[in-house]
C-alpha positions, 0 to 999 in steps of 0.5 A, spaced: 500 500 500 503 506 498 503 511 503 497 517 501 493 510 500 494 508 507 493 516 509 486 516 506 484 511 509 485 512 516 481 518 514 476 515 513 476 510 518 477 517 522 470 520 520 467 512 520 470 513 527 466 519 528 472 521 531 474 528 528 472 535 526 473 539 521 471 546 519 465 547 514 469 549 508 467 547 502 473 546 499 476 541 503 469 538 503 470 536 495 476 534 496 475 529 500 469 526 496 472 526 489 478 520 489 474 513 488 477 507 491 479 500 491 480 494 493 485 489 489 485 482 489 490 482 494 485 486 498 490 492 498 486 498 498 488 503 492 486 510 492 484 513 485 491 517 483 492 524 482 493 522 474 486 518 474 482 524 477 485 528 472 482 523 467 475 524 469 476 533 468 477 533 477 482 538 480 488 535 484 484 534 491 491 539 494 487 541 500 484 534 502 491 531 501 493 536 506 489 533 510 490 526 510 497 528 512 496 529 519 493 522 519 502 520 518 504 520 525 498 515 527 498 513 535 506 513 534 507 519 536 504 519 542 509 513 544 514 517 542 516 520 550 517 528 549 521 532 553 519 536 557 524 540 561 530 545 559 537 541 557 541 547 559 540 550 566 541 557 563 536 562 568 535 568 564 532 571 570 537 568 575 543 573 571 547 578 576 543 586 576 548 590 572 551 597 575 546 602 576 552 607 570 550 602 565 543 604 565 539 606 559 539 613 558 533 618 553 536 621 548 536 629 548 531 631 545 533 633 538 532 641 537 531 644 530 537 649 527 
């Protein structure tokens, strides 16, 4: 199965799910709905590609595949132990106060000759 294929159909078997949203936008809608799919003798799925929908007098489905994408990380990523802590000890406000001479001083006003 080539990857967009397996991307698609975790997107469908997400919506099947009922377990995502996704905002009232018409063209991300279309998109999903235009690729057909099917199922091969080896009981892979195959999604309609690009080239057959251009075929059929369909745009490429940009948004839809954009989409699709965030379905790539699968329940991987929330294996992946993350890292919640700083890796230096660096403390911008544990910094020693400069001398009161270096404070910042306003320009003088700039007079017209």
């Amino acid at each position: 199965m080539r990857l967009r294929d397996e991307l698609w159909w975790r997107a469908r078997d997400r919506f099947r799910a009922a377990d995502c949203k996704i905002p009232a936008d018409e063209a991300l809608i279309l998109n999903l709905v235009a690729p057909t799919y099917k199922i091969l003798s080896t009981g892979k799925v195959q999604i309609e590609s690009k080239d057959e929908m251009k075929r059929r007098a369909i745009r490429s489905p940009d948004v839809a595949d954009a989409f699709c994408l965030t379905f790539a990380g699968g329940e991987f990523l929330y294996l992946v132990p993350r890292q919640t802590h700083a890796i230096s000890d660096y403390d911008p406000f544990n910094q020693p106060r400069p001398p009161a001479t270096a404070c910042w001083r306003r320009p003088a006003p700039c007079r017209p000759e």
